[in-house]
PLY file of the C-alpha trace (Angstrom):
ply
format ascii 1.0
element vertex 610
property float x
property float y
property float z
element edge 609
property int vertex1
property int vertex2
end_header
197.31 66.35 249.99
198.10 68.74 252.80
194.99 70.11 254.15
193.09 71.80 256.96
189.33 72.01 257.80
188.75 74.39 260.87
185.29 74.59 262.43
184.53 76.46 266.08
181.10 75.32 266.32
179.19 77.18 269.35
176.07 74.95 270.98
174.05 75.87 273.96
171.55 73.09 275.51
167.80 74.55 275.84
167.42 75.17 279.32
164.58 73.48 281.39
162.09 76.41 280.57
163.32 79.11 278.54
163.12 80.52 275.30
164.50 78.44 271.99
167.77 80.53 271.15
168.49 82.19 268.08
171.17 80.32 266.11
173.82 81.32 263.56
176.50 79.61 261.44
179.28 80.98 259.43
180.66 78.67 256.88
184.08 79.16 255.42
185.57 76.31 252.78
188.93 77.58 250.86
190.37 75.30 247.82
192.40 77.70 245.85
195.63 79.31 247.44
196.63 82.09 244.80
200.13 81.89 245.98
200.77 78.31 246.73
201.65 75.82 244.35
199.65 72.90 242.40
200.65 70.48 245.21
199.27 72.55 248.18
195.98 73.52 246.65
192.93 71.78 247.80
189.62 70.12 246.45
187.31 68.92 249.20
187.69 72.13 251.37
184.41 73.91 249.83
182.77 70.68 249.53
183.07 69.98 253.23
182.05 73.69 253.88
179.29 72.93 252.03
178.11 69.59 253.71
178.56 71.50 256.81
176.61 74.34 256.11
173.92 71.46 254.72
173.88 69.82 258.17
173.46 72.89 260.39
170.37 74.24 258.47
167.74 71.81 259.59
169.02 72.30 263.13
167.62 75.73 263.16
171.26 77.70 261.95
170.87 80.65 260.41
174.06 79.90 257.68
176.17 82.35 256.44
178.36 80.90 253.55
181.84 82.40 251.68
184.62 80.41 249.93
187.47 81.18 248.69
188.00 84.37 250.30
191.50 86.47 250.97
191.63 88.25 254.58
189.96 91.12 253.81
186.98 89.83 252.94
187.47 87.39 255.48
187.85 90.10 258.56
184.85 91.53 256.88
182.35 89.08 256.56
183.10 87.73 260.48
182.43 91.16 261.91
178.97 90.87 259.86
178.46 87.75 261.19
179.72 88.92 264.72
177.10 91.74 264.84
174.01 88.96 264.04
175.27 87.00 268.03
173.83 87.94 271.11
174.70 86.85 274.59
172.65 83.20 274.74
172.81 82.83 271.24
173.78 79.59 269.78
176.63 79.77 266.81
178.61 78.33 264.84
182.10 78.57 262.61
183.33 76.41 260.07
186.48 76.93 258.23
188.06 74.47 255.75
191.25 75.31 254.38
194.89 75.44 255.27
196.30 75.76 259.04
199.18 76.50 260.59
201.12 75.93 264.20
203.11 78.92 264.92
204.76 78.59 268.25
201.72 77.17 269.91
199.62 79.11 268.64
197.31 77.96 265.84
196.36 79.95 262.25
193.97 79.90 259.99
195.20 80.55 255.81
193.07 83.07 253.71
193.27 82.31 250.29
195.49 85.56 249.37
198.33 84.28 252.20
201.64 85.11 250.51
204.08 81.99 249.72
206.15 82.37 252.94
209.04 80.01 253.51
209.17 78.25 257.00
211.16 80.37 259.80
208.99 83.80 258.71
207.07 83.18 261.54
205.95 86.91 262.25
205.43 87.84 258.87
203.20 84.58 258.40
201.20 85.63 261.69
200.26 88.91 260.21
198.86 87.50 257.08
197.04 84.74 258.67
193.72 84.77 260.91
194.64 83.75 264.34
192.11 81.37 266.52
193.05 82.58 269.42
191.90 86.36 268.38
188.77 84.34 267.14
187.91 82.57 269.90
188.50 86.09 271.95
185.74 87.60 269.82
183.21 84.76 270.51
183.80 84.91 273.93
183.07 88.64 273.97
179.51 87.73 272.57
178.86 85.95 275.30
177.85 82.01 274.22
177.27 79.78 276.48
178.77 76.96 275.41
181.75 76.91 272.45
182.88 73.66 270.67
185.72 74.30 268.73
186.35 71.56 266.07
189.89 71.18 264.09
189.42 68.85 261.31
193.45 69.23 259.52
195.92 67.24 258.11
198.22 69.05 260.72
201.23 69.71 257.64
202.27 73.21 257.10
202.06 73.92 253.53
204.48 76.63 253.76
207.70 73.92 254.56
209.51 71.96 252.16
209.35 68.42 251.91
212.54 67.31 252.98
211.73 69.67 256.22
208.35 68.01 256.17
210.22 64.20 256.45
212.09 65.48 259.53
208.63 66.42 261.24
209.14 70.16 261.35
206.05 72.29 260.52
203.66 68.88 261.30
200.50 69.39 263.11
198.41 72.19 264.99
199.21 73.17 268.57
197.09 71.56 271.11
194.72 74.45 273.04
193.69 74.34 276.39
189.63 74.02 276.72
188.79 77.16 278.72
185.75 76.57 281.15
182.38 75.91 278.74
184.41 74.98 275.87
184.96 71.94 273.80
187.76 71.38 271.46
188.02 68.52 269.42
190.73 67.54 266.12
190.76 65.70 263.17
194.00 64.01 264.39
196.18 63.32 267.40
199.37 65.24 268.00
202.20 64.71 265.57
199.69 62.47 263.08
198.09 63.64 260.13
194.58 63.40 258.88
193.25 61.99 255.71
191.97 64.10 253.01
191.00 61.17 251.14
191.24 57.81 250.60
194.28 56.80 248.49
192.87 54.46 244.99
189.28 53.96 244.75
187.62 56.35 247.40
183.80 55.78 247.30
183.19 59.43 249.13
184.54 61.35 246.29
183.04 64.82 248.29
184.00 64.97 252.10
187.19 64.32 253.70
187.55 61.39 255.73
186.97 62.66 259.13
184.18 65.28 258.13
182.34 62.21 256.11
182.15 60.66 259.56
181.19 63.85 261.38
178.17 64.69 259.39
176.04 62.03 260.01
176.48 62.52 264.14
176.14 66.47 263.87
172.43 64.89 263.07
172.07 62.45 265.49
169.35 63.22 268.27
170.10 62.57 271.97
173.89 62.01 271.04
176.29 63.98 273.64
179.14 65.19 272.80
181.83 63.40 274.99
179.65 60.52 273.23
180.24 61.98 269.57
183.68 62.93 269.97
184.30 59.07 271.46
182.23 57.65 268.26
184.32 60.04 265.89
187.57 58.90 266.73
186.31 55.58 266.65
185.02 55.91 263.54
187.88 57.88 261.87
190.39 55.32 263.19
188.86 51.97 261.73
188.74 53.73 258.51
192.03 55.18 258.56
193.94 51.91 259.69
192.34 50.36 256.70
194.95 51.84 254.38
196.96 51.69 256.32
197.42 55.04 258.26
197.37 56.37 261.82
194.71 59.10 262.83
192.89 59.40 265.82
190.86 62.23 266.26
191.61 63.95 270.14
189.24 65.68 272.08
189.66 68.40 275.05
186.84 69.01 277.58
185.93 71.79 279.13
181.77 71.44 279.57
179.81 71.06 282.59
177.06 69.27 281.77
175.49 67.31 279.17
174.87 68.64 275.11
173.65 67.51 272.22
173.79 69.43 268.84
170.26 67.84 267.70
168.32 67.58 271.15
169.12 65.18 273.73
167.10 62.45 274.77
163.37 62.73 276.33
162.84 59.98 278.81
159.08 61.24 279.11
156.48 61.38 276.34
153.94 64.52 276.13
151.99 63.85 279.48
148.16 61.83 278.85
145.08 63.62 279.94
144.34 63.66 283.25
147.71 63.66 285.13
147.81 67.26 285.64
146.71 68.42 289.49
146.32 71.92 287.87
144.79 73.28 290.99
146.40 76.37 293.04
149.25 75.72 294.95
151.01 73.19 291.88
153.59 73.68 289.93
154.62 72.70 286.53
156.46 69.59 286.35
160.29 69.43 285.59
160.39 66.43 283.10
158.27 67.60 280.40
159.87 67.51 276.68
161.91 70.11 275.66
159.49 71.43 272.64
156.57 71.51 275.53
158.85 73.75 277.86
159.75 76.37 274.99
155.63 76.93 274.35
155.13 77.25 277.56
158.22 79.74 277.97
156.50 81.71 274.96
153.25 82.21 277.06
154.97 84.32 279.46
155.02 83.58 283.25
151.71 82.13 284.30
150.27 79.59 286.76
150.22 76.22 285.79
146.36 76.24 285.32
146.66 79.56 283.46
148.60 77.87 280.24
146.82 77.10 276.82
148.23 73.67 277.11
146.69 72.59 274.26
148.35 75.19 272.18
151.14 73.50 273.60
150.06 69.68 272.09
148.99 68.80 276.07
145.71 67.61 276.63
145.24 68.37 280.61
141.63 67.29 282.36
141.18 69.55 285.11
137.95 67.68 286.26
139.52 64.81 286.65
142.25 66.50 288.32
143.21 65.42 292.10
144.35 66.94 295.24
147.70 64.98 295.57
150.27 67.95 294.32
152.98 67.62 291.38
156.56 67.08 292.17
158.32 70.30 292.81
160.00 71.39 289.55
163.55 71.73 290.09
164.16 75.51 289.51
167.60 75.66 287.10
170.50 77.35 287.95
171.22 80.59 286.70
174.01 81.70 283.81
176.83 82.37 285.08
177.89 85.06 283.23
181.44 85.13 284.17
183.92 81.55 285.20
182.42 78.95 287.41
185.26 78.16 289.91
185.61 76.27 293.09
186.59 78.26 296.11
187.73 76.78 299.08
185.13 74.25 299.49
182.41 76.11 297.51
181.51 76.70 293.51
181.24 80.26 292.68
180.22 82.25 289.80
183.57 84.75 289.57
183.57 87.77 287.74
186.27 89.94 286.77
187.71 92.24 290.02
186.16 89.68 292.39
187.83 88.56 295.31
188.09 85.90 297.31
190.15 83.26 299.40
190.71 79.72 299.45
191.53 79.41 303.38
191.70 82.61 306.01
195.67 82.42 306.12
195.53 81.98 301.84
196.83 85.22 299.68
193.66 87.50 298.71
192.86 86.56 294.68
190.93 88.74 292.63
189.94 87.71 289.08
191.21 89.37 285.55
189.04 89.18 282.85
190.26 87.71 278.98
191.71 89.86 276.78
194.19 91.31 275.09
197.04 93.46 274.69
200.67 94.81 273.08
203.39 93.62 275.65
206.41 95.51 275.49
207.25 99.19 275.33
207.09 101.58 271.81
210.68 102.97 270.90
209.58 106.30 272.10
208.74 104.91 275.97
211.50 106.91 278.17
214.04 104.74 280.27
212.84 102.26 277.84
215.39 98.63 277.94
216.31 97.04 274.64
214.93 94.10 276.26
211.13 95.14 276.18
211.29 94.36 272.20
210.00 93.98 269.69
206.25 94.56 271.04
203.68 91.75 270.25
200.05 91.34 270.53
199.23 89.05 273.59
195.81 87.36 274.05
194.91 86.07 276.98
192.04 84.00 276.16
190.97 82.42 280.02
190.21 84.17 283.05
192.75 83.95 285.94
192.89 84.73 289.31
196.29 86.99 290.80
197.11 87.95 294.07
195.17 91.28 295.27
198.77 92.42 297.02
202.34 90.97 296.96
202.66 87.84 299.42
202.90 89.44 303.11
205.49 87.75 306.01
202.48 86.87 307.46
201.44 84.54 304.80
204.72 82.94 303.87
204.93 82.28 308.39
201.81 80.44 307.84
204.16 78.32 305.29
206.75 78.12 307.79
204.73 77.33 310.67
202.52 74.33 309.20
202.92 71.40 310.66
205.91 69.04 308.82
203.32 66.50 307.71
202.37 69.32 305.37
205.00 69.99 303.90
205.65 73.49 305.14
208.50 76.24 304.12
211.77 75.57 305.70
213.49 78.95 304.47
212.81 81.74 307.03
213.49 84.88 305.41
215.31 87.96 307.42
212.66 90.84 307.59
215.51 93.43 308.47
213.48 94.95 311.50
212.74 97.74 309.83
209.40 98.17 312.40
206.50 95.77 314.14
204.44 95.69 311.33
206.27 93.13 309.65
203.62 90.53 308.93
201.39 93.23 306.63
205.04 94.17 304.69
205.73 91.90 301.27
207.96 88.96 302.07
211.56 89.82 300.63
214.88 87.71 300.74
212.98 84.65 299.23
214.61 83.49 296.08
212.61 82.23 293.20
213.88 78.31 294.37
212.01 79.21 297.26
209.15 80.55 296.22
208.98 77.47 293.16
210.20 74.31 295.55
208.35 75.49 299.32
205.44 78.43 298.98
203.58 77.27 295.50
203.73 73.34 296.75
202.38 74.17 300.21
199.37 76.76 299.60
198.30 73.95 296.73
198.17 70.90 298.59
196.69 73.00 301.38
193.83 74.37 298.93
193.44 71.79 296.51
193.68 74.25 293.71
196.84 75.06 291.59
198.65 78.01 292.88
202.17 79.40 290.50
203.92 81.98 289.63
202.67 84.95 287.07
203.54 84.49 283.59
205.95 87.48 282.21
202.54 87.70 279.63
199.69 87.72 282.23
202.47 89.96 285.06
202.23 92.94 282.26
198.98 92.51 281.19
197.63 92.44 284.83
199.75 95.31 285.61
198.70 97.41 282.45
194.94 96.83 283.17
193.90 98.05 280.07
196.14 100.84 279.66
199.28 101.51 276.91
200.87 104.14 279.01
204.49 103.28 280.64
202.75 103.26 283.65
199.10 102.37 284.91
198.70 106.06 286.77
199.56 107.35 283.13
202.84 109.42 281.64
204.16 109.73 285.05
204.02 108.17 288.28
204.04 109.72 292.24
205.35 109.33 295.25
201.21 109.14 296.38
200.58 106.58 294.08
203.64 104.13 294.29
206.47 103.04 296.69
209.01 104.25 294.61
212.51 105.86 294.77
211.62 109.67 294.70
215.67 110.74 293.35
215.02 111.53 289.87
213.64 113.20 286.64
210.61 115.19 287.63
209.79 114.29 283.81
209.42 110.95 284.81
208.13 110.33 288.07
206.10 113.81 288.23
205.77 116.41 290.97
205.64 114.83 294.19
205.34 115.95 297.70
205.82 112.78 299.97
209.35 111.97 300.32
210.65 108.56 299.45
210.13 106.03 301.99
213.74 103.96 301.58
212.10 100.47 302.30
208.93 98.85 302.63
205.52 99.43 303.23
202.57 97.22 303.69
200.90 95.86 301.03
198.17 97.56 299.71
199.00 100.84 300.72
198.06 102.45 297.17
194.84 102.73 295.52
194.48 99.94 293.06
194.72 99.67 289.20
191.64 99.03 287.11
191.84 95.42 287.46
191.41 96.28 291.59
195.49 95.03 291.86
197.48 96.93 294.52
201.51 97.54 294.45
202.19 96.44 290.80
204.44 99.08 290.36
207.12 99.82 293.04
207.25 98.20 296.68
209.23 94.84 295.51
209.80 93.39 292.24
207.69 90.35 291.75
209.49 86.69 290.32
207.42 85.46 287.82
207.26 82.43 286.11
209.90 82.75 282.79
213.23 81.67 281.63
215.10 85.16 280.91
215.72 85.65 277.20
217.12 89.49 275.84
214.25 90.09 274.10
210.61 88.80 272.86
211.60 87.57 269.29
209.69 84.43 268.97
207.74 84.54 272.58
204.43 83.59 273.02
201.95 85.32 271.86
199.68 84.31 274.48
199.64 83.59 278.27
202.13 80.90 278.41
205.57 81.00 279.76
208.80 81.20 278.06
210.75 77.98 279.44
213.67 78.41 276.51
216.52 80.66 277.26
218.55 80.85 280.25
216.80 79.11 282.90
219.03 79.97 285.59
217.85 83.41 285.64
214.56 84.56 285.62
212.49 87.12 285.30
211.08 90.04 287.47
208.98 92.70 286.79
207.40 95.53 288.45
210.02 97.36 290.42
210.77 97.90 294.07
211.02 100.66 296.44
214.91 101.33 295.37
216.29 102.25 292.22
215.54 104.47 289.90
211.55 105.03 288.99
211.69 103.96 285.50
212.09 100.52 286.62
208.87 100.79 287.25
207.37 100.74 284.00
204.47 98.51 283.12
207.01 97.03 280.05
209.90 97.14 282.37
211.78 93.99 283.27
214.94 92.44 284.89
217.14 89.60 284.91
217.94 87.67 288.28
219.40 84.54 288.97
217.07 81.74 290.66
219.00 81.58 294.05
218.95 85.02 294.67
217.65 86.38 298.04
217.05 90.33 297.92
215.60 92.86 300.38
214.56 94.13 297.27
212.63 91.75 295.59
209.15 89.53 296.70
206.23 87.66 294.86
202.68 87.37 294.50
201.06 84.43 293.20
198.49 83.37 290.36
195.71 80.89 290.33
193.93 78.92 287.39
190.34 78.83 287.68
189.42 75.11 286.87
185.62 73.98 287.82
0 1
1 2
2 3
3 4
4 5
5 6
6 7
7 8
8 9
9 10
10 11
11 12
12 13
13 14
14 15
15 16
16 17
17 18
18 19
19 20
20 21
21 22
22 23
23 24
24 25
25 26
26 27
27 28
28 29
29 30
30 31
31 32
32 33
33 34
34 35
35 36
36 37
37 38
38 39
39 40
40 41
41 42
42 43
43 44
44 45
45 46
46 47
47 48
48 49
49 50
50 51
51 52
52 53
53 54
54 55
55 56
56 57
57 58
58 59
59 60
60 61
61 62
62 63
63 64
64 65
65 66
66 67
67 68
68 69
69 70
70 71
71 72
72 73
73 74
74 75
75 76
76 77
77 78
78 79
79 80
80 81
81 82
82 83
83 84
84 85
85 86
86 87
87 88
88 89
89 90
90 91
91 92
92 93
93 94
94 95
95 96
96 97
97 98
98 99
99 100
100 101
101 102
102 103
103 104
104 105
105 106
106 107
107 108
108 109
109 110
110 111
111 112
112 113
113 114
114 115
115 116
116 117
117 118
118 119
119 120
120 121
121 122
122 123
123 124
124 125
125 126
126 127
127 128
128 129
129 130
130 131
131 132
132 133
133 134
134 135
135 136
136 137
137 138
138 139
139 140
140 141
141 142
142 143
143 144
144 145
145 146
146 147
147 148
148 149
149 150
150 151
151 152
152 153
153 154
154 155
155 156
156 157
157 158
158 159
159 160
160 161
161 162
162 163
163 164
164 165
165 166
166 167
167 168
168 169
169 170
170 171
171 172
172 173
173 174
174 175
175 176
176 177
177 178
178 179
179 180
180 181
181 182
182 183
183 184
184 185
185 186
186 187
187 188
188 189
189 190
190 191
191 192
192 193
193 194
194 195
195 196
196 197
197 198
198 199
199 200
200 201
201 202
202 203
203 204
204 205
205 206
206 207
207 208
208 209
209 210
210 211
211 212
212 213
213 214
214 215
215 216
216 217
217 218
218 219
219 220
220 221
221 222
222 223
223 224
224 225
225 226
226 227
227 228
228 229
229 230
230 231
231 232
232 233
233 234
234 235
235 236
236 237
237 238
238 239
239 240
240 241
241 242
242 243
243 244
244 245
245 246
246 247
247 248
248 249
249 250
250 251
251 252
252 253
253 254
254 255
255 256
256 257
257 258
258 259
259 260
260 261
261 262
262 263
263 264
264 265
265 266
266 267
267 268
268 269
269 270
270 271
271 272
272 273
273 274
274 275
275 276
276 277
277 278
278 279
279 280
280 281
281 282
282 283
283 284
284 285
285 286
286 287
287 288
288 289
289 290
290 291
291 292
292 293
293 294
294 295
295 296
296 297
297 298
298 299
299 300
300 301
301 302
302 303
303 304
304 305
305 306
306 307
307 308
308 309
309 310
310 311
311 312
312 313
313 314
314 315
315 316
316 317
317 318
318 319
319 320
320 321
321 322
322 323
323 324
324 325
325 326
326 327
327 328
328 329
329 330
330 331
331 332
332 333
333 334
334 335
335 336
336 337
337 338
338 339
339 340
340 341
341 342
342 343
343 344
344 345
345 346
346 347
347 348
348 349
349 350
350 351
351 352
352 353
353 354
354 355
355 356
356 357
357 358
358 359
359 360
360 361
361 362
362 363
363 364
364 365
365 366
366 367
367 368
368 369
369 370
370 371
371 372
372 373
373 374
374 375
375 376
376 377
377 378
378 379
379 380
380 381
381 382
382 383
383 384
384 385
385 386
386 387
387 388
388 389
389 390
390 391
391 392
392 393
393 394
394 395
395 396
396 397
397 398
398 399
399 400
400 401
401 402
402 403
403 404
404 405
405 406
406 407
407 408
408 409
409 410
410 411
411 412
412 413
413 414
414 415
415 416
416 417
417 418
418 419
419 420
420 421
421 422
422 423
423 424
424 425
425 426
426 427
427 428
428 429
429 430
430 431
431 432
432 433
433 434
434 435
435 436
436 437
437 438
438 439
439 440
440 441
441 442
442 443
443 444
444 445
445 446
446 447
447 448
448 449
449 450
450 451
451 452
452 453
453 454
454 455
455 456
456 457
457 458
458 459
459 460
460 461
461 462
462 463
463 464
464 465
465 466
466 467
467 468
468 469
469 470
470 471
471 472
472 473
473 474
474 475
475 476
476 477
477 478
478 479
479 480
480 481
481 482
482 483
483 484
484 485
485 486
486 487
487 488
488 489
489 490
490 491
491 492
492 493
493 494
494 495
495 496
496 497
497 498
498 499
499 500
500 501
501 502
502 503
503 504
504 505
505 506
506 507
507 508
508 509
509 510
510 511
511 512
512 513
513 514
514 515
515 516
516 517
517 518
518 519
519 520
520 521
521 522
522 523
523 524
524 525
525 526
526 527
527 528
528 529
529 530
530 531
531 532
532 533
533 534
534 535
535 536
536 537
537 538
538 539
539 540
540 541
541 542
542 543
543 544
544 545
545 546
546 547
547 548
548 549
549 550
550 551
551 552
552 553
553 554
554 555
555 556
556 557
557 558
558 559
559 560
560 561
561 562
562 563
563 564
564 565
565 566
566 567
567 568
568 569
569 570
570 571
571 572
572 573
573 574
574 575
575 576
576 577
577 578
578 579
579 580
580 581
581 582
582 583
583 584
584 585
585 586
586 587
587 588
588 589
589 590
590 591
591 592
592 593
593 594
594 595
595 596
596 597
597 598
598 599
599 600
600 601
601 602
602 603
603 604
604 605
605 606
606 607
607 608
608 609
């Protein structure tokens, strides 16, 4: 039985002395597919919906329960259940039913999903409910902490079987755990996981790796690196039984320790008389959880000020002392953007931030998560038959890009580091067009360059992983937010852009300064709204993808393309010669890897691990 069990389950620990969070679950189980045959319908999808919704209750949820529902209702009921979360919150999703992979991207099957055959990828998209536009919406509500939880039997439904036998269709895409987030499957890649046991199954309700789940979502002071370790344990010995292979995966993004039913107090309620509640102490660090959240509810106060015995504390100021409590430990605040190392620091980073990972390093600011359509409308003027068909992009991660296009003075710091670190060996010509060559982006530098000198360098130099712009996150970062062919709007000036000032004046707009005919230094424009300078005009900027005519079947999220014709790759963003349409936000050109061009730079991207 081909079946898939989604839950995004959202848990934030209670901090040291703070107010309990409100908590909310949505529970979604789907058995009956009105356009799918007897084979691919379901019948443990409610009931593990159901056992879900069961377990969350006495954990404080809030549950919100639908099943068997078609998109519609679907989009509906999430918004309601959107509008109950604020930023703090603690939620949780659950969604049993059918999933699909769709060219690494995973989706979720309302019960109204028409009968599509395999290769219909785009129609299927549009009828299905994609995680990654789900997990975008979370984020926006601000949780703390998000564990996403895929319990599937990782077969499309939608494929025949003798496609099926070949392995085609089989399994959901892996996704990358953004910072605060923990994923966790049913099943490792390319297995698939048990619905049920085959003969005599004594659980004739749950699935076989929600049967084992339900009993840890209950477990006090369990973590859960520790569940998700137990799980796969768990499912495994009772898979191989049968015999069959399934090994539930995990990916970890959390700092920190969780627990979805309290974690472990090493210290009891506190006996009478160990209090110094005199002026001048503090309240203690270690007391339990459920004592910290009364106290919290009290307001601020001193510590002899609160009704401890509201509180279950029995405190004997008499008998009190003059040797002082240990300090509390104060806890850190909520970072209410990425936590990221930089340079030899953690930061909190929010988006249009800036910073550097070394003084000679490229400027980095941060772009927020999001979303957007990549590609130009048919109507776009000077529009390419290559910027098609257009495609909604999400973006679900923070990243950091390059604040300006890499500068000859940072590629000489390449050049000039000492052997033993591995410096770049190309020197590229800066045609003397005046002294100020070390502000003016680095040209004649291929994309071999760039991939096989400049990235390798400035990461072993910062410890941190330094590439290339995806095509995806180039556009989006150059759009910041708008759908206009350019950032400045319908048109585009010789004041806000280097650009080639020799054409339409319905196009590029009335301008006064006359075109420069080279170079200029970087960051001679105002920014865009993402506080990015140059990202139209100047140089065209390599980015990371394999060149392909068009974006049928590209990803539909940050990733690059690496089918197609790898010896050419892409650049976007235009340069200070040529015609000003190149300069379109959607605009983009072919260029093969060993090319060196006055015309053409780079600026670089970072990934903001912890």
């Amino acid at each position: 039985m081909v079946r898939v069990a989604i839950a995004l389950l959202l848990f934030v620990l209670l901090p040291s002395v703070a107010q309990a969070e409100k908590r909310i679950a949505f529970v979604v189980g789907i058995d009956k597919y009105d356009n799918l045959g007897p084979q691919q319908q379901l019948q443990r999808a409610v009931n593990d919906a159901r056992s879900v919704g069961a377990a969350l209750a006495p954990l404080g949820f809030e549950v919100v329960s639908a099943e068997n529902i078609g998109r519609a209702t679907f989009n509906a009921q999430w918004q309601k259940f959107l509008d109950k979360i604020n930023p703090g919150d603690t939620s949780a999703v659950y969604f049993s039913g059918h999933g699909v992979e769709i060219e690494g991207l995973n989706f979720l099957l309302p019960r109204d999903v028409p009968n599509i055959s395999y290769g219909r990828q785009e129609q299927l998209k549009r009828e299905s409910l994609s995680v990654s536009e789900l997990l975008l919406d979370l984020r926006k509500r601000k949780p703390q902490v998000t564990l996403l939880m895929l319990d599937a039997c990782r077969d499309n439904p939608l494929i025949s079987p003798e496609q099926r036998a070949l392995n085609w269709g089989r399994g959901l895409a892996r996704m990358d755990a953004p910072s605060g987030t923990f994923i966790m499957y049913s099943a490792g890649a390319g297995e698939t996981a048990l619905d049920r046991l085959p003969k005599d199954d004594p659980d004739k309700v749950n699935s076989v790796y929600t049967r084992k789940l339900l009993p840890l979502l209950k477990t006090p002071g369990l973590p859960l690196h520790d569940l998700a370790r137990q799980l796969r344990r768990e499912v495994h010995e009772l898979a191989v039984a049968v015999p069959h292979v399934q090994q539930p995966a995990y990916y970890d993004g959390l700092i920190g320790k969780f627990c979805l039913a309290g974690c472990e107090v090493t210290h009891a309620s506190p006996p009478a008389g160990t209090f110094a509640l005199k002026e001048g102490t503090v309240v203690p660090n270690d007391l339990p959880p459920a004592v910290q959240r009364c106290l919290a509810a009290q307001g601020e106060k001193k510590p002899w000020e609160y009704d401890w015995a509201k509180c279950g504390v029995v405190k004997d100021i008499a008998s009190a002392t003059s040797q002082p409590m240990p300090k509390a430990t104060v806890p850190p605040k909520r970072c209410d953007g990425v936590e990221a190392a930089v340079g030899n620091e953690r930061r909190c980073l929010k988006p249009k931030d800036t910073f550097k990972d070394c003084p000679e390093c490229p400027a980095m600011v941060v772009v927020p998560a999001g979303s957007f359509m990549m590609g130009s409308p048919p109507e776009e003027v000077d529009r390419s038959i290559d910027e098609g068909p257009q495609r909604k992009v999400a973006i679900l991660k923070p990243f950091a890009v390059g604040k300006f296009e890499v500068a000859f003075a940072e590629w000489d710091a390449c050049m000039f580091a000492p052997v033993a670190a591995g410096g770049c060996k190309h020197r590229p010509d800066d045609l003397i067009w005046d002294h100020r060559r070390s502000s003016r982006p680095v040209i004649n530098v291929s994309w071999d360059d760039i991939t096989n000198e400049f990235l390798p360098w400035l990461s072993r130099k910062t410890g941190k992983t330094y590439r290339l712009l995806t095509e995806a996150e180039w556009e989006y970062a150059g759009r910041a937010g708008t759908t206009t062919a350019f950032s400045t709007g319908r048109t585009i000036t010789l004041e806000q852009a280097n650009i080639d000032g020799k054409t339409r004046e319905l196009v590029l707009g009335p301008g006064v300064v006359q075109a420069r005919q080279k170079t200029v230094a970087v960051g001679s424009f105002q920014p865009n709204a993402f506080g990015l300078h140059d990202m139209h005009g100047n140089v065209w900027e390599w980015v990371e993808d394999c060149y392909e005519a068009h974006y049928i079947a590209a990803p539909t999220d940050n990733s690059a393309r690496t089918g197609g014709d790898c010896r050419n790759r892409v650049s976007r963003g235009g340069a200070w010669i040529g015609h000003p349409g190149n300069v379109r936000s959607a605009n983009r050109q072919e260029t093969p890897v060993s090319t060196r061009s006055w015309a053409i730079g780079f600026r670089v991207a970072r990934t903001l691990s912890p």
